[in-house]
Structure formats: structure tokens, C-alpha cells
Backbone as a ProteinNet text record, in pm:
[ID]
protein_1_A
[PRIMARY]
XXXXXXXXXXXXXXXXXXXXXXXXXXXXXXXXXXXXXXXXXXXXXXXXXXXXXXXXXXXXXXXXXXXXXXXXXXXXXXXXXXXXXXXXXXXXXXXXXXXXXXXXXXXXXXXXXXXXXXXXXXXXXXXXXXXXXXXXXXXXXXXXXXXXXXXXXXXXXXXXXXXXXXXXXXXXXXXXXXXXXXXXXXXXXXXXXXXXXXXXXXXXXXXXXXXXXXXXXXXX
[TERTIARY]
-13312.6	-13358.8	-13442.6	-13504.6	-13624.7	-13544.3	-13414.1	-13289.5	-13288	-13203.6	-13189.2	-13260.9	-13370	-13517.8	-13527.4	-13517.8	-13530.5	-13438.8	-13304	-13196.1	-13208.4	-13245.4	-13253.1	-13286.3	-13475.8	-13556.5	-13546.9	-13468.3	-13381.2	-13354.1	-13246.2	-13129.2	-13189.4	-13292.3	-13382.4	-13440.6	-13497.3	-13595.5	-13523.2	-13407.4	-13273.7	-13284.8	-13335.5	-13285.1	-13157.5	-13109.5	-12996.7	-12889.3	-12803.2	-12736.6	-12756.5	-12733.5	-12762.6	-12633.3	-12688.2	-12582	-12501.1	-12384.1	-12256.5	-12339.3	-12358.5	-12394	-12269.9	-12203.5	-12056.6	-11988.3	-11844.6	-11744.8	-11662.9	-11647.1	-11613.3	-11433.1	-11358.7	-11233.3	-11196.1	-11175.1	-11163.1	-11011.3	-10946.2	-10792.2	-10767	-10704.5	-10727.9	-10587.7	-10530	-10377.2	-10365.1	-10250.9	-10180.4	-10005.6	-10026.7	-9861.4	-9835.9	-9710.8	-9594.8	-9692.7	-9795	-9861.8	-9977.8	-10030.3	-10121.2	-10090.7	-10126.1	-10068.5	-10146.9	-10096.3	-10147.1	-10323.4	-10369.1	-10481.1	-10615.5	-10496.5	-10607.8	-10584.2	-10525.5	-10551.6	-10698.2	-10633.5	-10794.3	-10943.4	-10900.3	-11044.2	-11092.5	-10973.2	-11008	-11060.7	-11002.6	-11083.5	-11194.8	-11231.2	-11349.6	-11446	-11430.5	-11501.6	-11525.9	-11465.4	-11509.9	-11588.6	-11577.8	-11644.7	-11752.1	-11811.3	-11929	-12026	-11956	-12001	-12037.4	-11984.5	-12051	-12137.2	-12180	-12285.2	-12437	-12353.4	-12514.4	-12636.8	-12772.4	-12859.3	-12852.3	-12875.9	-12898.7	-12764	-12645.4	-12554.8	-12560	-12564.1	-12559.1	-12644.6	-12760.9	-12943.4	-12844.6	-12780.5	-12761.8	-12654.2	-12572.3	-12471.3	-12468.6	-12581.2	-12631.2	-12719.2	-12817.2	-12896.9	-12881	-12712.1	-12654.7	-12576	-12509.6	-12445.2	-12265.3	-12262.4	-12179.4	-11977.3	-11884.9	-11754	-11713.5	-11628.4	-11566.7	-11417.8	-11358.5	-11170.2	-11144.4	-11034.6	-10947.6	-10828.8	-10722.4	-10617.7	-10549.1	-10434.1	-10344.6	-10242.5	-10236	-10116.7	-10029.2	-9902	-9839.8	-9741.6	-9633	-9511.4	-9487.5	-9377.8	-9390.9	-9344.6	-9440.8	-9394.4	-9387.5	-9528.9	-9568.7	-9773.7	-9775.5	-9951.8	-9992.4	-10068.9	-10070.3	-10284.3	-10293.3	-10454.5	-10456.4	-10509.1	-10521.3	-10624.9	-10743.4	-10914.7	-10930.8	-10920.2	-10933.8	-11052.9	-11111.6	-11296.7	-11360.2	-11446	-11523.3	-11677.8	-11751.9	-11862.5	-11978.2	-12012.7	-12179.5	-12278.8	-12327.7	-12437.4	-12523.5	-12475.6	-12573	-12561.8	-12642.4	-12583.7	-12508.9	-12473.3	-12357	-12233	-12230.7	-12108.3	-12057.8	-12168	-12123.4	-12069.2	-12112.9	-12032.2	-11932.8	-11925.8	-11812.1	-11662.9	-11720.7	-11622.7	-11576	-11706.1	-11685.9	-11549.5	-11635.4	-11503.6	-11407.2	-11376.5	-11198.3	-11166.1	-11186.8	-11194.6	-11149.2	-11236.4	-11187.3	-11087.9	-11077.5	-10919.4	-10822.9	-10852.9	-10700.7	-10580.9	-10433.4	-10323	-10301.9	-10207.4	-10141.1	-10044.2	-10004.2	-9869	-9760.3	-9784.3	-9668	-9676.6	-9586.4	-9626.5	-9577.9	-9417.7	-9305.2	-9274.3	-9394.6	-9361.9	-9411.3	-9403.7	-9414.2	-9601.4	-9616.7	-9773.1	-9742.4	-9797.8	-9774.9	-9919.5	-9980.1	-10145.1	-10138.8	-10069	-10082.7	-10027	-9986.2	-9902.6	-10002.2	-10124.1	-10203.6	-10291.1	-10299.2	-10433.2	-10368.5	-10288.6	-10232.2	-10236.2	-10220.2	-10189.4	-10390.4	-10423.6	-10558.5	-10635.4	-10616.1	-10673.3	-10669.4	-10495.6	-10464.7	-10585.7	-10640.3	-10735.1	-10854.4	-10918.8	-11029.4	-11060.2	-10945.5	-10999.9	-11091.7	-11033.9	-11097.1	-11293.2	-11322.3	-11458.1	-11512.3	-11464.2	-11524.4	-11652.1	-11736.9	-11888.3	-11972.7	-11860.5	-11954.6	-12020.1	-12127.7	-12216.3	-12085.1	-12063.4	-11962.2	-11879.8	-11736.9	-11631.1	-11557.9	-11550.9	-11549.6	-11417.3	-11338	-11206.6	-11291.1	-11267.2	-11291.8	-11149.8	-11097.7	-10976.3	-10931.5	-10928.2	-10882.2	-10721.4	-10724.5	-10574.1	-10580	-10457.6	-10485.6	-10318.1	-10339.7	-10223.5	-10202.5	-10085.3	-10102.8	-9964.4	-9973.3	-9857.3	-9764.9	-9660	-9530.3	-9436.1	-9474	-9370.9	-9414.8	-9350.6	-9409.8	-9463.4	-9524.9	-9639	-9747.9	-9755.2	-9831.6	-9991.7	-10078.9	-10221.5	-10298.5	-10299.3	-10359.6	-10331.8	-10188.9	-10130.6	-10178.6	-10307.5	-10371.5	-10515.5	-10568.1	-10696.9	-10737.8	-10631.7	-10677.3	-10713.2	-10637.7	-10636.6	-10784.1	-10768.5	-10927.6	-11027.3	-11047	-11147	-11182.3	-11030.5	-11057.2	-11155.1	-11068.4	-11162.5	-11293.2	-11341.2	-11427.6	-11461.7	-11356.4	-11390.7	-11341.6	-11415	-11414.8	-11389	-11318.3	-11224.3	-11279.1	-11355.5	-11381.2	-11307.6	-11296.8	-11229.1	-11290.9	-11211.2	-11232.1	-11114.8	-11069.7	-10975.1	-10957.3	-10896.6	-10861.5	-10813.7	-10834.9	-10770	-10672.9	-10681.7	-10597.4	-10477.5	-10435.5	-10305.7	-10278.8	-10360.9	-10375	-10486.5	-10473.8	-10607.5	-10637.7	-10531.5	-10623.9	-10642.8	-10635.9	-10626	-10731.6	-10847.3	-10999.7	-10958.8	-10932.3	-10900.4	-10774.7	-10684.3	-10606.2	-10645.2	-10710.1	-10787.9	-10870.4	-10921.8	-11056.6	-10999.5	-10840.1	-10796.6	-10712.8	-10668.3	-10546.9	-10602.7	-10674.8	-10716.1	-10841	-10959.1	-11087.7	-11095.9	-11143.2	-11169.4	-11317.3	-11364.4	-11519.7	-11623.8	-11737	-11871	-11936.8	-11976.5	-12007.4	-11916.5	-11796.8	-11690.4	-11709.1	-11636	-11710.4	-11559.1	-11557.6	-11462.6	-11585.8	-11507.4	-11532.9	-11460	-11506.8	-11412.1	-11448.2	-11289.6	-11297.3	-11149.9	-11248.2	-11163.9	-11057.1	-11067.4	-11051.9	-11032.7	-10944.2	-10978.2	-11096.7	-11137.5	-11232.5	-11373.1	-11362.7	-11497.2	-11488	-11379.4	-11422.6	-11507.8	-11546.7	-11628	-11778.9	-11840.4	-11946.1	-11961.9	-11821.7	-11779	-11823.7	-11705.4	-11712.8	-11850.7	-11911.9	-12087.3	-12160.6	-12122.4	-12214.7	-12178.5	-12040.1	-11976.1	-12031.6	-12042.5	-12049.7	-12213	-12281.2	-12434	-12469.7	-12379	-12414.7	-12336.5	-12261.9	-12202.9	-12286.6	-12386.8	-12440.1	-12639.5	-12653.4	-12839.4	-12853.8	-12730.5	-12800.3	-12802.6	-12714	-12753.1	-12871.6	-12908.7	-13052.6	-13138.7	-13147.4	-13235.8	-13271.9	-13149.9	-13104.1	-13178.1	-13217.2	-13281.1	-13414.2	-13473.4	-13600.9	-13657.1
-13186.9	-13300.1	-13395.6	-13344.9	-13425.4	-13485.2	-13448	-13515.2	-13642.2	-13626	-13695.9	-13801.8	-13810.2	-13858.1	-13956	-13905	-13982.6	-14101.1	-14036.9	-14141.9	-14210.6	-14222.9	-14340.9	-14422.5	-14345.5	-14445	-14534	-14482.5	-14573.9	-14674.1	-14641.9	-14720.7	-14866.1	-14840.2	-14910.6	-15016	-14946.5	-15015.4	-15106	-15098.8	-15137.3	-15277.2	-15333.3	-15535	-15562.7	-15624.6	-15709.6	-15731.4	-15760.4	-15812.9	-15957.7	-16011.7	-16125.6	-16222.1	-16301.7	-16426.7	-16530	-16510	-16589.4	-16755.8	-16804	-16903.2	-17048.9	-17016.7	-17094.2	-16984.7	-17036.7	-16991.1	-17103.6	-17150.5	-17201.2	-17151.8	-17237.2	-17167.6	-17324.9	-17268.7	-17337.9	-17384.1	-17484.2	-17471.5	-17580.7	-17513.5	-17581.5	-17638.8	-17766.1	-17792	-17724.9	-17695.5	-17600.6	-17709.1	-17803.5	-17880.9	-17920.6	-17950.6	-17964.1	-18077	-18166.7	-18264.5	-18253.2	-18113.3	-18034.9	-17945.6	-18010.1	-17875.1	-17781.6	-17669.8	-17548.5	-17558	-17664.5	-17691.6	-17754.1	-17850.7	-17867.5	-17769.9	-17699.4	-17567	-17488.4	-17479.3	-17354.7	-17459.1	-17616.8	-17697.5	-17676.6	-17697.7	-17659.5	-17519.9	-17412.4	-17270	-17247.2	-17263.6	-17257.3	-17359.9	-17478.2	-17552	-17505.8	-17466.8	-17422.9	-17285.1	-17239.6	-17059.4	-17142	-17227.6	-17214	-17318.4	-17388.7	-17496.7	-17370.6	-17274.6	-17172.5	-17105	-17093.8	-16993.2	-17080.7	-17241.8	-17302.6	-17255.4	-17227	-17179.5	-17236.8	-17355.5	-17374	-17340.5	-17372.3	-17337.9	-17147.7	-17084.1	-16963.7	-16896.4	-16984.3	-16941.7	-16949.9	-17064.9	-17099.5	-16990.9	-17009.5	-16921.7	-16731	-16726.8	-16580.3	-16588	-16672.5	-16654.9	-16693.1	-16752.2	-16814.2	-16685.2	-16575.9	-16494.6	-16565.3	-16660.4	-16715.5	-16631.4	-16644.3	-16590.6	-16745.9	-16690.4	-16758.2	-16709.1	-16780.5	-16755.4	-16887.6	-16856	-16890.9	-16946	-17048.1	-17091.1	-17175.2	-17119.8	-17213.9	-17266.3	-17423.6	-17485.5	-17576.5	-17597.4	-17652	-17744.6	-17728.2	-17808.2	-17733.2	-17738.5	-17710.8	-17598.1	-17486.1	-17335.5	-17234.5	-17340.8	-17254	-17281.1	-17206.7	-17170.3	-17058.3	-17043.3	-16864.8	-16840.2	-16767.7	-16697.7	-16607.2	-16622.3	-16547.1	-16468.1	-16506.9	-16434.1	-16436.1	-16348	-16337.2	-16347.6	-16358.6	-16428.4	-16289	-16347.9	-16273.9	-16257.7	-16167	-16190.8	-16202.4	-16337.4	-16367.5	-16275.1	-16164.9	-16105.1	-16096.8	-16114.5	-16078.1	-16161.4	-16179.6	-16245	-16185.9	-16050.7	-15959.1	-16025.1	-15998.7	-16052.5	-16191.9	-16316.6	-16414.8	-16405.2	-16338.4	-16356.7	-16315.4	-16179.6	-16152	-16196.2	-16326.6	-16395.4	-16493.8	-16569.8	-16675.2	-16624.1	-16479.3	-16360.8	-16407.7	-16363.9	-16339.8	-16512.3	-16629.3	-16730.1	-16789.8	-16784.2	-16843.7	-16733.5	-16639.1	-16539.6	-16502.7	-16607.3	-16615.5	-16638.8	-16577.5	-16628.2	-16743.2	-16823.6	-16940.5	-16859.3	-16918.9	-16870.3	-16982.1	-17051.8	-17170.2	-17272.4	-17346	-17443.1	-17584.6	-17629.2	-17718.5	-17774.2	-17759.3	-17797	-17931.6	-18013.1	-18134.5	-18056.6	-18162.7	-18179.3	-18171.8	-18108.3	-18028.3	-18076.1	-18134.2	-18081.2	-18084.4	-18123.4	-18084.9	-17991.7	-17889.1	-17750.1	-17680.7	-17738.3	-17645.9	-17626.9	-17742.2	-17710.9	-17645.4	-17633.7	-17566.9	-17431.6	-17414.6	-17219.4	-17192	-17237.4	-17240.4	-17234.6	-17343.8	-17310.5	-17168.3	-17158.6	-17009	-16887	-16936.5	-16767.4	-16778.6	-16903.4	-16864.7	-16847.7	-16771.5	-16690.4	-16575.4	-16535.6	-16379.9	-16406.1	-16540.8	-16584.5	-16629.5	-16600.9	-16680.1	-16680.1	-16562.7	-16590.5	-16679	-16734.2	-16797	-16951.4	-16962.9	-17102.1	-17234.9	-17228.1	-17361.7	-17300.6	-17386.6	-17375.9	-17492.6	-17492.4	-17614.4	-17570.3	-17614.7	-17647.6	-17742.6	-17706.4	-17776.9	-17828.7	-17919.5	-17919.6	-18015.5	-17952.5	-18076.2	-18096.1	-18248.5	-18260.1	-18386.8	-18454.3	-18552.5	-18572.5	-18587.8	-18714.9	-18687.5	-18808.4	-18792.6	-18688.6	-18668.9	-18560.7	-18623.9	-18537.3	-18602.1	-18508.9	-18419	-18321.5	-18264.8	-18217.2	-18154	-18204.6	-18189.2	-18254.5	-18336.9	-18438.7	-18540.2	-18475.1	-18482.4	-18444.4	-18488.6	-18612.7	-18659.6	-18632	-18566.4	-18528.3	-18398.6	-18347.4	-18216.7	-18292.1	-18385.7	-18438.6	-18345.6	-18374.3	-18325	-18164.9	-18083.8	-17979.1	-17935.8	-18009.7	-17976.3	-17979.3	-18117.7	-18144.9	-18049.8	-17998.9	-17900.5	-17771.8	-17733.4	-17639.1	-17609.5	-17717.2	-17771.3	-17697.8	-17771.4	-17723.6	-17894.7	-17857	-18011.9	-17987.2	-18082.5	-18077.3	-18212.8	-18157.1	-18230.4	-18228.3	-18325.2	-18290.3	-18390.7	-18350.4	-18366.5	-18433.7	-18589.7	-18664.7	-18626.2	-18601	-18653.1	-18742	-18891.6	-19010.3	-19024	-18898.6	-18935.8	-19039	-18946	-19023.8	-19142.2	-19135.6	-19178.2	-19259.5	-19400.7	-19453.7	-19479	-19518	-19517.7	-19405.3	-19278.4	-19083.4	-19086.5	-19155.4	-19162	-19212.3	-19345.8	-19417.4	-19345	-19270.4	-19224	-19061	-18999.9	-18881.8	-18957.4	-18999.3	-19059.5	-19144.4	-19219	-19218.6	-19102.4	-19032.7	-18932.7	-18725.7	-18737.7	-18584	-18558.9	-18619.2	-18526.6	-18570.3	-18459.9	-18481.6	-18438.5	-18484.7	-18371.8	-18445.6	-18359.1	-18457.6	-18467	-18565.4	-18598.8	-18535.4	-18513.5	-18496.5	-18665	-18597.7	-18674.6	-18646.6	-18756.3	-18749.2	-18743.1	-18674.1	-18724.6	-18777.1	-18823.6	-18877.7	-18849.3	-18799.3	-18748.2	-18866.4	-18945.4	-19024.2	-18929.7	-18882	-18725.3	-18619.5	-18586.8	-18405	-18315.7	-18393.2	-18365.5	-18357.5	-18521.5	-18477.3	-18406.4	-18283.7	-18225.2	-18133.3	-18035.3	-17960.3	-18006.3	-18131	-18185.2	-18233.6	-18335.1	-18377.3	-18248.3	-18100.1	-17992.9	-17909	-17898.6	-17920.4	-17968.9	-18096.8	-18193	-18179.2	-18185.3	-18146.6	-18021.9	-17925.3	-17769	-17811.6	-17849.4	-17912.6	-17917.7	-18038	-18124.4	-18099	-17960.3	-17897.7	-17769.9	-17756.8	-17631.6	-17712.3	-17824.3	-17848.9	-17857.9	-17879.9	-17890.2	-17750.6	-17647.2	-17501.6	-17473.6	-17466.9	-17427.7	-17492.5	-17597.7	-17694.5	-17616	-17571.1	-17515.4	-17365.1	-17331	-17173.8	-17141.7	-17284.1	-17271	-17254.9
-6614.6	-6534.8	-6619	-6721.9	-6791.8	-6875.2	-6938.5	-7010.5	-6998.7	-6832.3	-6757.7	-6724.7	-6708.2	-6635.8	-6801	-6902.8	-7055	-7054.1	-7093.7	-7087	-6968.5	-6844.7	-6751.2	-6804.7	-6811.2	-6830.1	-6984.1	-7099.2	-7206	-7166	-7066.8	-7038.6	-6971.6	-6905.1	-6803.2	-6874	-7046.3	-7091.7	-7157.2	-7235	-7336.3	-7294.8	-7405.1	-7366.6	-7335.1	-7230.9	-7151.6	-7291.3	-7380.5	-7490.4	-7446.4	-7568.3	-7558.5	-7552	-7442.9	-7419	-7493.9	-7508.4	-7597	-7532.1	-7643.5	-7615.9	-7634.2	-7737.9	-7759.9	-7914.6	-7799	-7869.4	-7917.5	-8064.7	-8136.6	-8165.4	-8216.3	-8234.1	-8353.9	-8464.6	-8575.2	-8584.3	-8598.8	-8553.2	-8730.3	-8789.3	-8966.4	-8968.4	-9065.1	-9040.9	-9181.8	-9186.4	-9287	-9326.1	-9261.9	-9256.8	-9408.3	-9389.4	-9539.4	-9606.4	-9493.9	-9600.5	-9686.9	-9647.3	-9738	-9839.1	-9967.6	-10100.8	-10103.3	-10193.4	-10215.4	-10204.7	-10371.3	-10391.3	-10235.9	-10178.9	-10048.6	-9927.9	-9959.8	-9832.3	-9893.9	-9988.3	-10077	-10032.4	-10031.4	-10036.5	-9871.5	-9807.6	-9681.5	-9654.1	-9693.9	-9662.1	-9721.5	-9810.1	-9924.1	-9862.1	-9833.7	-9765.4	-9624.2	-9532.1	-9417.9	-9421.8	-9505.8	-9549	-9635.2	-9656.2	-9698.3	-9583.8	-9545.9	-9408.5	-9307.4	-9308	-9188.6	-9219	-9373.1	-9444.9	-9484.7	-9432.4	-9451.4	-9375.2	-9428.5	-9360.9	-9245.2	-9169.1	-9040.7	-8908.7	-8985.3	-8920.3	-8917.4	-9024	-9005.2	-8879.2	-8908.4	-8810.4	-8673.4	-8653.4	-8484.9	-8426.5	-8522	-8446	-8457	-8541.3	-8500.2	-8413.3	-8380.8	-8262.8	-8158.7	-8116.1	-8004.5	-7972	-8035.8	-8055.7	-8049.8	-8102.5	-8111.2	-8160.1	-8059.9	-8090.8	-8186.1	-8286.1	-8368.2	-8369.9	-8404	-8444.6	-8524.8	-8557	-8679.1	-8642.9	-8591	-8617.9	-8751.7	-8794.9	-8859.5	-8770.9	-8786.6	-8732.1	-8831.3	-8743	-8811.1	-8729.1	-8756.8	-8690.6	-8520.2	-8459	-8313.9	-8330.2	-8263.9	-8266.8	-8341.5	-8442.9	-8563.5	-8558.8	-8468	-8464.4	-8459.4	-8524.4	-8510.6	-8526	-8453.4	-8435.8	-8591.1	-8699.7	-8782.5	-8836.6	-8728.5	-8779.2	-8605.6	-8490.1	-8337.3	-8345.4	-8200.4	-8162.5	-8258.1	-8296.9	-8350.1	-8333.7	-8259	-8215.7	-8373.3	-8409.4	-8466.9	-8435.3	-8408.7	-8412.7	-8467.8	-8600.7	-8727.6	-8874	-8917.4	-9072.6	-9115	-9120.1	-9174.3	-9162.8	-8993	-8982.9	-9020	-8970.6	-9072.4	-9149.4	-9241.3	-9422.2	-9429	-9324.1	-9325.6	-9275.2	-9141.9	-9108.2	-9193.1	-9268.7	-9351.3	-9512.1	-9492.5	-9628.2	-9620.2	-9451.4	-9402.9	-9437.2	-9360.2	-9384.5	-9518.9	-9574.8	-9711.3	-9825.2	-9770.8	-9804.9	-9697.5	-9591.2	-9498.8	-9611.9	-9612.4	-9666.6	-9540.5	-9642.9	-9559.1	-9513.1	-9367.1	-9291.2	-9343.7	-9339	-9323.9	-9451.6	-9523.5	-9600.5	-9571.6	-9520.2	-9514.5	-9390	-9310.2	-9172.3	-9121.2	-9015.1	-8926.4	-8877.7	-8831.8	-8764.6	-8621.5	-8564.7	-8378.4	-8313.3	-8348.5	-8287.3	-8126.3	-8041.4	-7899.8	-7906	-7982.5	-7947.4	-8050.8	-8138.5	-8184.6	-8072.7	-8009.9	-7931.1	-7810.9	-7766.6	-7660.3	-7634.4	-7792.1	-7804.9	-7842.2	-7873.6	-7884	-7721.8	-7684.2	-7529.2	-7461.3	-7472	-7409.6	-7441.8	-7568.8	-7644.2	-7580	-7507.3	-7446.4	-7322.1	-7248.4	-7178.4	-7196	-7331.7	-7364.5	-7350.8	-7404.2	-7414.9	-7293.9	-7174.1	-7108.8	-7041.3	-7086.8	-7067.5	-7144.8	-7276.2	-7331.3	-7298.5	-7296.9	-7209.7	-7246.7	-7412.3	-7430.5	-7525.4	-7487.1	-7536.4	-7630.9	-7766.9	-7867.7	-7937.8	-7916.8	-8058.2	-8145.4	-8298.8	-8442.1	-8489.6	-8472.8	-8540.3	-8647.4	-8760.8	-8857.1	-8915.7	-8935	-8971	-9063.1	-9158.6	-9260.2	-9155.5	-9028.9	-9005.1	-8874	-8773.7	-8616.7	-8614.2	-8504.9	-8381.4	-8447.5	-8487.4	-8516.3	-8435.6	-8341.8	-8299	-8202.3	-8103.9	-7962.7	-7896	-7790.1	-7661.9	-7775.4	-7679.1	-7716.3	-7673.4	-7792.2	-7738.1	-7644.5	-7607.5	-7513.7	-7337.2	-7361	-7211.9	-7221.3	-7298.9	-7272.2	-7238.8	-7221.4	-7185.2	-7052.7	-6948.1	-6852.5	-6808	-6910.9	-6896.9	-6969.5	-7074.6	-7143.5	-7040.7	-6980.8	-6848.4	-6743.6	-6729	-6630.8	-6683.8	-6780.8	-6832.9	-6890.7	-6919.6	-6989.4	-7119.5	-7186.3	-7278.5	-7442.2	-7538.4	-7579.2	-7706.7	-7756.6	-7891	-7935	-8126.9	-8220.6	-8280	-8412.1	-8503.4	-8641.6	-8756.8	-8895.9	-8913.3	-8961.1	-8996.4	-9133.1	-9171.3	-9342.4	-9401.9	-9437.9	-9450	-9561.9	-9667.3	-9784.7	-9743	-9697.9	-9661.1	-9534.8	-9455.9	-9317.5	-9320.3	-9336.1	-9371	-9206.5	-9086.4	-8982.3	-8864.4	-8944.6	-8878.9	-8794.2	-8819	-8742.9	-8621.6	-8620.3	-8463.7	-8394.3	-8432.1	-8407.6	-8337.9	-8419.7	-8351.3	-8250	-8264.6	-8142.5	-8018.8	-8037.7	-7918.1	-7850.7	-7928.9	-7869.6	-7877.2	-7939.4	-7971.9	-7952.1	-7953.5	-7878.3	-7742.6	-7680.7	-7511.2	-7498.1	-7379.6	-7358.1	-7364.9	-7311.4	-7324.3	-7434.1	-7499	-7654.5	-7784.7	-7729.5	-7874.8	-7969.3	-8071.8	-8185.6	-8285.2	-8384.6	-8489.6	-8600	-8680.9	-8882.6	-8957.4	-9038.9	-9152.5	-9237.9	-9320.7	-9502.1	-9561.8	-9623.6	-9723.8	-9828.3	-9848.8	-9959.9	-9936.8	-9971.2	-9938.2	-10033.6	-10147.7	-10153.7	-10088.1	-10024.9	-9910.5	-9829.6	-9796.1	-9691.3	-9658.5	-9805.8	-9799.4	-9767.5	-9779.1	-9684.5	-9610.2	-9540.9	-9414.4	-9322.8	-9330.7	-9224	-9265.9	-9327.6	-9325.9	-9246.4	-9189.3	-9134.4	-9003.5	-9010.1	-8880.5	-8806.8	-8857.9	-8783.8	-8775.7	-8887.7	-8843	-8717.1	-8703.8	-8571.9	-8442.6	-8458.9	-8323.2	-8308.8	-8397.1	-8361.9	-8330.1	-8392.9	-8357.6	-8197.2	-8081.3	-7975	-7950.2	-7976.1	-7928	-8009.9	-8120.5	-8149.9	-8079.5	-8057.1	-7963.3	-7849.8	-7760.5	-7659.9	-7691.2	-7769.2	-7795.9	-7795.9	-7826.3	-7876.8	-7774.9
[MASK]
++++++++++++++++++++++++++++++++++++++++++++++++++++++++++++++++++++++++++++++++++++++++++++++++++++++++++++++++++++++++++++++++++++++++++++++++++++++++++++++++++++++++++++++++++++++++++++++++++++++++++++++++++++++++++++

């Protein structure tokens, strides 16, 4: 009985776990218009944009789920790093690991992004205690294939859930106005711009920055 009477009173005393504050879902383009060299700038750049001290601070103390999409042409998206619960700096690094040593799935394909974000939506159900729900999605060009992104606005709304993204202009000098009319939805979504694929590794820096200071805000 005194066993018994112990483990209750454990169980009783045991802090609540702590509340998913946002679940993030990273959706990266991988299409025929990205070479070998700017896929690596893109993974390497997003695996260290998540290891910056302040971004790291928020989304371990938000307990933040993370995932991983590659997309591509229509009917080629695939989940390649599933939500992953932030708990700890550990795990950070360790997501940021997997991240920047994802293999590419795909190389030769068309640009889909309403069928990236589509198959993306579907995964957060699994999250759905978490307070907010954010697609990151970057691409260096518009929809050339499948459902048009913007005929997912409404579905986003419903769900509430809100899609940023990271332009890449190399090629696409007007990808910015083009994302910002047809691909983010939500309350205070936001575009970036990378002239370069070199700027992206401080573009998606600034970016994950400034999708994570209102949840620390939100903590204090």
C-alpha cells in the first residue's frame, strides 16, 4: 500500500509536459531547376539557420514539432525527416544532423508547389495540439504543374494554418511578387528574398528568426 501511496503521490507531483507551442514543417524545392551544388546550399543553410542560438532557444522552449519535405514536380513530394518533437538542444542538432544529410529524392522534375503544399497540409493532423501551425516553403520559381496554389488559400484559412516562404530570384527575378500573390496565406505570413542562392543561408536565418521572436515573446 505504501508502494502504492508513493507512486501516486509521484505521479501527482510530475509537471504537466509541456505545451507544443508550433509545429513548423519545412517544405525545401528539390526541382530540375536546382543543381546538385544549390541543394547542399539549401540543406547546409537550413541546418545551421535552426542551430542559431535564438532560433534554437525558441523552439526548444516552445517544444516545438519540426518535419522535413522535399518537393518537386506533380506527385513527387515526399515527408523525409516526420514531426519531430524539439525538447531539448540534443535533439535540435540532431534534427538540424538529419537535415543537412537528407539524400535528395528527386533531381529532373517540373515545380508542383500547390501539390507540395497539399501533401504537407495532410501531415498536420498528427500535430494538432500544437498552439500554431507554419509551412516554410522555399522555391527559385512559380507552379508550373498541378493545382494552382492559391486555390489552397481557403483551405489554409480554414485550418489555420499559414504558409511563408523564401523566394530565390536567381532565376526568377519577379518569384517575390509571385509568391506573395499566389503562395502565402495567413495572419502576418511574410515572403523573403534571396537574389542568389548564395544568400540563402542568411535569408533562411532571418527568416526562421522572425517566425520564431513572437513565440519567445509569447513565453516570457
Amino acid at each position: 500500500m505504501g508502494l502504492l501511496r508513493n507512486i501516486l503521490t509521484g505521479l501527482c507531483l510530475a509537471p504537466p509536459a509541456a505545451a507544443c507551442d508550433l509545429a513548423l514543417a519545412l517544405a525545401v524545392d528539390v526541382s530540375g531547376s536546382v543543381d546538385t551544388e544549390e541543394y547542399r546550399i539549401q540543406m547546409d543553410g537550413l541546418a545551421a539557420g535552426l542551430r542559431d542560438p535564438v532560433v534554437s532557444e525558441a523552439l526548444v522552449r516552445g517544444q516545438a514539432q519540426l518535419m522535413l519535405v522535399q518537393w518537386t514536380g506533380s506527385s513527387r513530394q515526399r515527408v523525409t525527416i516526420p514531426w519531430t518533437r524539439i525538447d531539448s538542444f540534443v535533439a535540435l542538432d540532431q534534427f538540424a544532423s538529419q537535415v543537412a544529410e537528407d539524400p535528395r529524392v528527386w533531381r529532373n522534375f517540373s515545380t508542383a508547389i500547390g501539390e507540395a503544399l497539399e501533401v504537407t497540409i495532410g501531415n498536420f493532423d498528427a500535430v494538432s495540439d500544437c498552439k500554431r501551425h507554419l509551412i516554410d516553403l522555399s522555391g527559385d520559381g512559380i507552379s508550373n504543374e498541378g493545382v494552382e496554389p492559391s486555390e489552397l488559400h481557403a483551405v489554409f484559412r480554414d485550418r489555420g494554418i499559414t504558409v511563408n516562404a523564401i523566394a530565390i530570384e536567381e532565376s526568377e527575378p519577379d518569384l517575390t511578387a509571385y509568391f506573395f500573390e499566389n503562395v502565402i496565406v495567413g495572419e502576418g505570413a511574410f515572403v523573403v528574398s534571396a537574389a542568389r542562392f548564395s544568400d540563402y543561408p542568411e535569408r533562411i536565418r532571418k527568416k526562421l528568426l522572425r517566425e520564431v521572436t513572437q513565440q519567445t515573446a509569447d513565453l516570457k
